[in-house]
N, CA, C and O atoms as a MOPAC input file, in Angstrom:
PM7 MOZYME 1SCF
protein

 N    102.73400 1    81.54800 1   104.69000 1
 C    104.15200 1    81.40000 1   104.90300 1
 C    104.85000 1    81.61000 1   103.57000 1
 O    104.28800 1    81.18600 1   102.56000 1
 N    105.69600 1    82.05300 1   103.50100 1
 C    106.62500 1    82.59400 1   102.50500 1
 C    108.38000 1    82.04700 1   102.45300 1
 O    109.14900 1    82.52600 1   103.28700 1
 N    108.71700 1    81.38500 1   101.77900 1
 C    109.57900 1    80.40000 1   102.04600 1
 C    111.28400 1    81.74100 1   101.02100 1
 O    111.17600 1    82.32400 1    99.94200 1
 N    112.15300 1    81.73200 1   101.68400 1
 C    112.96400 1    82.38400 1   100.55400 1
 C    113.95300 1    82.00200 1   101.23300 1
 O    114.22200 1    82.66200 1   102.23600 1
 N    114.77100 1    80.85000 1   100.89800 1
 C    115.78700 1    80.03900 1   101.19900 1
 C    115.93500 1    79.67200 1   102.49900 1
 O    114.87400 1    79.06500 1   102.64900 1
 N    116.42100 1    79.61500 1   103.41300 1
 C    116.35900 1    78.96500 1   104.86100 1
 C    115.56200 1    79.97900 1   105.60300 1
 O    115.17600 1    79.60800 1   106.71100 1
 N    115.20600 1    81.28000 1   105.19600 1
 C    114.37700 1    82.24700 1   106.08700 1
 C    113.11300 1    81.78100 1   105.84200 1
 O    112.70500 1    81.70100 1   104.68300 1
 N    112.57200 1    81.52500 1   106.59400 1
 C    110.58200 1    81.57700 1   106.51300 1
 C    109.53200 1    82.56200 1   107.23400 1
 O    109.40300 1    82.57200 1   108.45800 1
 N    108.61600 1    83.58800 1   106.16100 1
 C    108.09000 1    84.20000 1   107.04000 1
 C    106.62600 1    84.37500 1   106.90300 1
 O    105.94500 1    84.43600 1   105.88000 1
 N    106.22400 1    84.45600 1   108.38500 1
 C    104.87800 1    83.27900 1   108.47500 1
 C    104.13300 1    84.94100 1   108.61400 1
 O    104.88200 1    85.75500 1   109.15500 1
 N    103.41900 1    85.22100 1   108.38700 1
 C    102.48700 1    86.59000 1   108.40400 1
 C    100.92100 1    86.13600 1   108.41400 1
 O    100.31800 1    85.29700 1   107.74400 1
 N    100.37900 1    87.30300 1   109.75800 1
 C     99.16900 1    87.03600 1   110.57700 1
 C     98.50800 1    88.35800 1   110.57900 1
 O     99.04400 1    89.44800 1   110.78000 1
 N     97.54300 1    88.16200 1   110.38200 1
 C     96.31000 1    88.84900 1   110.39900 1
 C     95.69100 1    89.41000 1   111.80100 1
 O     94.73800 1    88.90900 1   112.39700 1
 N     96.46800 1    90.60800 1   112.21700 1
 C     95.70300 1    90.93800 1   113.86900 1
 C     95.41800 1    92.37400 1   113.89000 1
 O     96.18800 1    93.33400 1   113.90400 1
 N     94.11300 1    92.30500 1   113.88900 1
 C     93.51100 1    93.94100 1   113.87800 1
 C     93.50000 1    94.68300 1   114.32800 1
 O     93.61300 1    95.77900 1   113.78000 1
 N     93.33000 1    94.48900 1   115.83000 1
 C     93.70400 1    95.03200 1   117.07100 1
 C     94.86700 1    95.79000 1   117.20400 1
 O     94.87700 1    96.84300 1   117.84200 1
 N     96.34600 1    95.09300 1   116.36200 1
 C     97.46800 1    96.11700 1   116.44100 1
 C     96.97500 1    97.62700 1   115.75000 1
 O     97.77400 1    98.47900 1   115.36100 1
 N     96.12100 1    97.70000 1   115.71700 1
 C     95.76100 1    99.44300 1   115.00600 1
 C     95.03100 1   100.00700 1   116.44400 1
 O     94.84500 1   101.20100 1   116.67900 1
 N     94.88500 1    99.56500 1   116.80100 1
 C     94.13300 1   100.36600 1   118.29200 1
 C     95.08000 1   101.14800 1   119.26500 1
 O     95.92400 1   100.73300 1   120.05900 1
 N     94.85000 1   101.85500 1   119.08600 1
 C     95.09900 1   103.03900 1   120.76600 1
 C     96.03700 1   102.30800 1   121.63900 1
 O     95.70500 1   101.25900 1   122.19100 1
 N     97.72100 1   103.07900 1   121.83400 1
 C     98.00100 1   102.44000 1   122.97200 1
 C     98.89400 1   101.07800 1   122.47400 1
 O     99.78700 1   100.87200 1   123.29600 1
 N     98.91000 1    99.86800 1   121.11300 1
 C     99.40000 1    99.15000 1   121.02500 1
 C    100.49800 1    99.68000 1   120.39800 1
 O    100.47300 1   100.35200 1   119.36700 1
 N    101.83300 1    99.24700 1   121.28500 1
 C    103.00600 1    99.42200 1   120.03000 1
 C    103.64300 1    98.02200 1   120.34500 1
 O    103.07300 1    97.04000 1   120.82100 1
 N    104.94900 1    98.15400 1   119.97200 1
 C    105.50100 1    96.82600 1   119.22300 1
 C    105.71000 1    96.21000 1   120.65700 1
 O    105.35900 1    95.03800 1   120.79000 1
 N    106.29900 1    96.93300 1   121.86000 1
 C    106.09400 1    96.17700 1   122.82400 1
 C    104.97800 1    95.25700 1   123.31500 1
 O    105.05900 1    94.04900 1   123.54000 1
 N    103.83200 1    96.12900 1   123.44600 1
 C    102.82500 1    95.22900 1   123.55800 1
 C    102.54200 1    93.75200 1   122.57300 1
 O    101.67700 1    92.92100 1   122.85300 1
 N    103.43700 1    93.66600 1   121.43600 1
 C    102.84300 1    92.59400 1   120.82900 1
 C    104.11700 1    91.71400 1   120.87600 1
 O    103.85100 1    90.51600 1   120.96900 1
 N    105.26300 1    91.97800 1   120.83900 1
 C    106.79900 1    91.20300 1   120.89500 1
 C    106.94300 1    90.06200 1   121.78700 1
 O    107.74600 1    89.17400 1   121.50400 1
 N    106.16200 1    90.00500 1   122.94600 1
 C    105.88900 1    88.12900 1   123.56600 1
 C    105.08200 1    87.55700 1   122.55600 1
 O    105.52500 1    86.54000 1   122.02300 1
 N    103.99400 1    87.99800 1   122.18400 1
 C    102.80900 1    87.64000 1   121.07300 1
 C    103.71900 1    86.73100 1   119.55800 1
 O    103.56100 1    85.70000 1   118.90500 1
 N    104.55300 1    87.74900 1   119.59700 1
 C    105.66400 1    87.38600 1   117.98500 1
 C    106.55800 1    86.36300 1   118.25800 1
 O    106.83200 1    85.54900 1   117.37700 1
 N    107.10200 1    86.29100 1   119.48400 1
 C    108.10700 1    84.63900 1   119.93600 1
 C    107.19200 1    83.79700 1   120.17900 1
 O    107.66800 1    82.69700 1   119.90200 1
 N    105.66900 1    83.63200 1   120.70400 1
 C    105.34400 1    82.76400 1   121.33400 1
 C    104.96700 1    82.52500 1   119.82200 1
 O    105.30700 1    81.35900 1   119.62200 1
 N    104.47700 1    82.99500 1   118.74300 1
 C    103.88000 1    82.71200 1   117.22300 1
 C    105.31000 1    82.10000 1   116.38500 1
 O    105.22300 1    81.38600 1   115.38600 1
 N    106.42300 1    82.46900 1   116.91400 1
 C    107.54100 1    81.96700 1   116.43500 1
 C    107.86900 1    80.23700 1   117.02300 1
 O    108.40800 1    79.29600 1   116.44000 1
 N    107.32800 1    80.34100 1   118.29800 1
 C    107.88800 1    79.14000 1   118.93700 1
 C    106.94900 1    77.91000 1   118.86600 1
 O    107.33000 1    76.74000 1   118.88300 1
 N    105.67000 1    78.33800 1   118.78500 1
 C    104.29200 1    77.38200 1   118.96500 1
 C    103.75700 1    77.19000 1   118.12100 1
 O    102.89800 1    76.30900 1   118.09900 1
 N    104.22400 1    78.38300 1   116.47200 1
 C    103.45200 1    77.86200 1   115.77600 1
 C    104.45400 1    77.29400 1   114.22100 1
 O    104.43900 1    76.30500 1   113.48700 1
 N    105.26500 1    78.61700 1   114.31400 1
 C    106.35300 1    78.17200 1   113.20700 1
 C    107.65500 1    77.22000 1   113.30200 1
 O    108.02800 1    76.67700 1   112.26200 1
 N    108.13900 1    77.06500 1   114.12100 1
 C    109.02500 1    76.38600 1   114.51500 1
 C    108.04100 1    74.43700 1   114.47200 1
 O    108.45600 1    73.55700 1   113.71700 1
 N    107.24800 1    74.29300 1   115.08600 1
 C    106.58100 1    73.17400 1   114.70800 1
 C    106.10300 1    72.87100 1   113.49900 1
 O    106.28500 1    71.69400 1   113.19000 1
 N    105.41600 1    73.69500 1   112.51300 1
 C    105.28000 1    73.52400 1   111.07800 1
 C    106.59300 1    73.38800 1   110.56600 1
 O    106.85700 1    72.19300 1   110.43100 1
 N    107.30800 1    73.95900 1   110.30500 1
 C    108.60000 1    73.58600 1   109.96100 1
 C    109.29300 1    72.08500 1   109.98300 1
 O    109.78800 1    71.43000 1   109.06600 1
 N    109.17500 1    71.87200 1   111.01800 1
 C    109.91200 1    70.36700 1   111.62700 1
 C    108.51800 1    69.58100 1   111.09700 1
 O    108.76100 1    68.37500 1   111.14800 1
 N    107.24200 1    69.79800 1   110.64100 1
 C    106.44400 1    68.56300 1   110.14200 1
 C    106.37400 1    68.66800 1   108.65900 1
 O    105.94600 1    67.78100 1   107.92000 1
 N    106.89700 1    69.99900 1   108.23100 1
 C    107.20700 1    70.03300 1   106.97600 1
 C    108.75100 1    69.62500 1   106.27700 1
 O    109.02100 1    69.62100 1   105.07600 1
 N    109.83500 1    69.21900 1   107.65300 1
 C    110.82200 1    68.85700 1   107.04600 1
 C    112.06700 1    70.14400 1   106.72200 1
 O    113.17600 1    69.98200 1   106.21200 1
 N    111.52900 1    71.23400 1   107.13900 1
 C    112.57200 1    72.78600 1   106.26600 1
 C    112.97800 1    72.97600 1   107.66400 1
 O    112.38100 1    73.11200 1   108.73200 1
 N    114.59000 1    72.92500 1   107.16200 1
 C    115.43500 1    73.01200 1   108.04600 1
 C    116.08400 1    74.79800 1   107.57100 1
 O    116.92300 1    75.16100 1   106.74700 1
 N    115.17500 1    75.58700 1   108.59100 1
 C    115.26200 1    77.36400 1   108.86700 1
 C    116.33500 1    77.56500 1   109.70900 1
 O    116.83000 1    76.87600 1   110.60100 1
 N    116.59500 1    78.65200 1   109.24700 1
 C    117.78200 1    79.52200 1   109.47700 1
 C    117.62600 1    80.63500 1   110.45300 1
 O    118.27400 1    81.08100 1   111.39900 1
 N    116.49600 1    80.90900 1   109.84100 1
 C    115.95300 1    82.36800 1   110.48400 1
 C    113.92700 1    82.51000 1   110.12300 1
 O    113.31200 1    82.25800 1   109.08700 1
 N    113.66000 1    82.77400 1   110.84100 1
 C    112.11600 1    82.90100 1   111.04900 1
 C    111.76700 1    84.18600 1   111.02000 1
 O    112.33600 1    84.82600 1   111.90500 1
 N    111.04100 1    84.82400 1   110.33600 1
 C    110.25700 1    86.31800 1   110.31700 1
 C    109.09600 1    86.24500 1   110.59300 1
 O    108.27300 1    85.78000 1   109.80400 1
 N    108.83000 1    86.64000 1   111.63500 1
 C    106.72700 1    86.83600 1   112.23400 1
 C    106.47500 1    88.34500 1   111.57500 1
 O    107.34500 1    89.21600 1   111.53700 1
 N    105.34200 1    88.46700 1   111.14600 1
 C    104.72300 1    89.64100 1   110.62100 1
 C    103.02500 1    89.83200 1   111.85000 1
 O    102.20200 1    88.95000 1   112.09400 1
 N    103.03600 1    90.84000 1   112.20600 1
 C    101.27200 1    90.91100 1   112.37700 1
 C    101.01600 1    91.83500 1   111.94600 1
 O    101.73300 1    92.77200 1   112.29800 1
 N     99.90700 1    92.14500 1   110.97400 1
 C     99.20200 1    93.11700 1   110.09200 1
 C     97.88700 1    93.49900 1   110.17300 1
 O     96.93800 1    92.74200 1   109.96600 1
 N     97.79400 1    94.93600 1   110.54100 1
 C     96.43700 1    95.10500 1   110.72500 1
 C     95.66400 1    94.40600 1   109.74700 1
 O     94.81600 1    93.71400 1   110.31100 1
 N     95.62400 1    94.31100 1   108.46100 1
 C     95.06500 1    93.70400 1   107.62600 1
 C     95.80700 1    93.33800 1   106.16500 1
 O     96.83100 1    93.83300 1   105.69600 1
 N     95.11100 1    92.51100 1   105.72400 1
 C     96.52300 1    91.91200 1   105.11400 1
 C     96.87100 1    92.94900 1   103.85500 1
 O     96.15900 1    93.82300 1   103.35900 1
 N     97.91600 1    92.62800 1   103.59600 1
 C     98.47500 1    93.54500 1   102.39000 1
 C     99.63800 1    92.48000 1   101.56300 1
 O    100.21000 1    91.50700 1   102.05300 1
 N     99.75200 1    92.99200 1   100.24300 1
 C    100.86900 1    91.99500 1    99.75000 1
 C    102.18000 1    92.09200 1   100.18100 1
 O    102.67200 1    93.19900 1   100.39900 1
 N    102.83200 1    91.02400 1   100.33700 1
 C    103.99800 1    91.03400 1   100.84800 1
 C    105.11500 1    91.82400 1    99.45200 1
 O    105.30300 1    91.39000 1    98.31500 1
 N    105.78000 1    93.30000 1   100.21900 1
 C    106.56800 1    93.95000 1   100.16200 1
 C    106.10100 1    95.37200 1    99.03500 1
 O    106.43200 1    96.16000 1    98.14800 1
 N    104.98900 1    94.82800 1   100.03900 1
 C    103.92600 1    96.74700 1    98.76800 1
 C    104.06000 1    97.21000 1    99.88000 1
 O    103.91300 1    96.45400 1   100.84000 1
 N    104.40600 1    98.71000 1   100.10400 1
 C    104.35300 1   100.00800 1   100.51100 1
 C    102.67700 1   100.36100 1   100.97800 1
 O    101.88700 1   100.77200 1   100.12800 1
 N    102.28200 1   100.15700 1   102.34700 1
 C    100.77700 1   100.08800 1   102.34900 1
 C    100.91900 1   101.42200 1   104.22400 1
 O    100.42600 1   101.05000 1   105.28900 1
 N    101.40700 1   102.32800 1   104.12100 1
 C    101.37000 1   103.24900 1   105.06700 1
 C    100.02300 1   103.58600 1   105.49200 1
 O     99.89400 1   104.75600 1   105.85300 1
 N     99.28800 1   103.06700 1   105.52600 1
 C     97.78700 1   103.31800 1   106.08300 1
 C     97.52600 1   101.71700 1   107.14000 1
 O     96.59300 1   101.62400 1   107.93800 1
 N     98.35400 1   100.81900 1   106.94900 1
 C     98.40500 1    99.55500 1   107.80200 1
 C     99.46400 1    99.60500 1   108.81300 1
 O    100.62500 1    99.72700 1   108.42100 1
 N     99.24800 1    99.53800 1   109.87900 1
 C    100.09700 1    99.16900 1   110.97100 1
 C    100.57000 1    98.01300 1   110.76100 1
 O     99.95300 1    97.36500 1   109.91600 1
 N    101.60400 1    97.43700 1   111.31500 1
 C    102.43500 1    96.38300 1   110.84900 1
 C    103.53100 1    96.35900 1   111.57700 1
 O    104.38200 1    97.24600 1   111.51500 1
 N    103.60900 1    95.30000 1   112.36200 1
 C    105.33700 1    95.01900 1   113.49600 1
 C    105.83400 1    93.64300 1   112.52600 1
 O    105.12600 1    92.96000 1   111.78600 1
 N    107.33400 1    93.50800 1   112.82200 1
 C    107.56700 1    92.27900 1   112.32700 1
 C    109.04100 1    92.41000 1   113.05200 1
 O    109.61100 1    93.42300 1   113.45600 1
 N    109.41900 1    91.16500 1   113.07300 1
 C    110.80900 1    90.60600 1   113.80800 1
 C    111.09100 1    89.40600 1   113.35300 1
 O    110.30800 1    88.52800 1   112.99300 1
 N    112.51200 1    89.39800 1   113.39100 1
 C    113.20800 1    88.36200 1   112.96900 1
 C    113.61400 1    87.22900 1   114.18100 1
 O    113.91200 1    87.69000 1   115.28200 1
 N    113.62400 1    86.00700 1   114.01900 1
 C    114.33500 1    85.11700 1   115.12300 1
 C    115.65400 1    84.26500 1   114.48100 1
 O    115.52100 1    84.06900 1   113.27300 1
 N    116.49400 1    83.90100 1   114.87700 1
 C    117.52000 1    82.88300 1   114.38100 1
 C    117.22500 1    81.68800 1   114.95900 1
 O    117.05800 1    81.67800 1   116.17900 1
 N    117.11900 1    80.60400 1   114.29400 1
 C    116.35700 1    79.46300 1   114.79000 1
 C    117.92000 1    78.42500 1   114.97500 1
 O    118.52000 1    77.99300 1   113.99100 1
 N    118.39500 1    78.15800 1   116.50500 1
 C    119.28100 1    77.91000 1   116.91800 1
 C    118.60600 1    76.67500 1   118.10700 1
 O    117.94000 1    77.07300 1   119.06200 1
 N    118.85000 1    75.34900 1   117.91600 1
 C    118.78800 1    73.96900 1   118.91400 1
 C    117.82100 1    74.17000 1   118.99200 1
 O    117.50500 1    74.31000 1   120.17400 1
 N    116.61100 1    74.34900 1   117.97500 1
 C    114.99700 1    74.08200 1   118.30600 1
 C    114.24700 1    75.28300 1   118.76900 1
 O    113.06600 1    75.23300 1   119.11100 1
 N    115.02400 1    76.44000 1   118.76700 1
 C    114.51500 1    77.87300 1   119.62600 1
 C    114.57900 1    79.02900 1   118.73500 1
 O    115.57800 1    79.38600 1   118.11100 1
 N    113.48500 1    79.55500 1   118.73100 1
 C    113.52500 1    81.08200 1   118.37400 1
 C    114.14600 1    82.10400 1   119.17100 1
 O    113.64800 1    82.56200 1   120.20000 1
 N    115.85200 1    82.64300 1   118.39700 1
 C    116.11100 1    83.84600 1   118.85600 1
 C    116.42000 1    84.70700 1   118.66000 1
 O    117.45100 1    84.82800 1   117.99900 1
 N    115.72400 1    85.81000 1   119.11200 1
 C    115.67000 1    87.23100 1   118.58500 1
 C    116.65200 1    88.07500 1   117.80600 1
 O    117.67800 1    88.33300 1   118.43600 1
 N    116.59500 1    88.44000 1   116.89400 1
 C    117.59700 1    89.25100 1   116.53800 1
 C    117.02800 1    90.20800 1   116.07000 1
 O    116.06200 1    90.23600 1   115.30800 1
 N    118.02500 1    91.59700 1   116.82800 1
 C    118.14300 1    93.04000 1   116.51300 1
 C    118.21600 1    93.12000 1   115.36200 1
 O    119.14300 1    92.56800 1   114.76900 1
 N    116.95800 1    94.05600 1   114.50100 1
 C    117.31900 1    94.58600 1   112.94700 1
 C    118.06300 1    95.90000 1   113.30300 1
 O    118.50900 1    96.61900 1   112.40900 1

C-alpha cells in the first residue's frame, strides 16, 4: 500500500491478467470487490481516513511509476464515500 495524502493505493500481484482473452473487463468486479473487502477495511483498522482508493493488478510486480511495457497492468480509481468504494472514470 502506498499512502500519498488521502489517496491510498493498494497494488496486487495477479498473473493470470497476462493470459489470452483477459482485459480490464474481465477483472473490474475483481478491483471493487479488492477495493471493498480488502482496502476499505485496512484503512478503518489503521485509522486513515481516504479520499480516494487506487487498486492496481500486475502481472508481476514492478516499481511503482517505472515505465515497464512488457507487464500488463489494469488499475482504477474509487472515491471512498459513507463506507463505499466508488468508481470513478479516469
Amino acid at each position: 500500500m502506498l499512502e500519498e495524502g488521502t489517496t491510498y493505493r493498494f497494488r496486487y500481484i495477479a498473473p493470470a491478467i497476462a493470459e489470452e482473452g483477459v482485459d480490464f473487463l474481465a477483472v473490474a468486479g475483481d478491483m471493487e470487490a479488492l477495493c471493498t473487502t480488502q482496502a476499505l477495511p485496512y484503512l478503518a483498522r489503521q485509522g486513515h481516513d481516504a479520499e480516494r482508493v487506487v487498486i492496481t493488478l500486475m502481472q508481476e510486480p514492478v516499481d511503482f511509476g517505472v515505465m515497464s511495457p512488457g507487464v500488463t497492468q489494469f488499475f482504477e480509481s474509487y472515491e471512498v464515500r459513507e463506507g463505499r468504494c466508488i468508481w470513478e472514470a479516469f
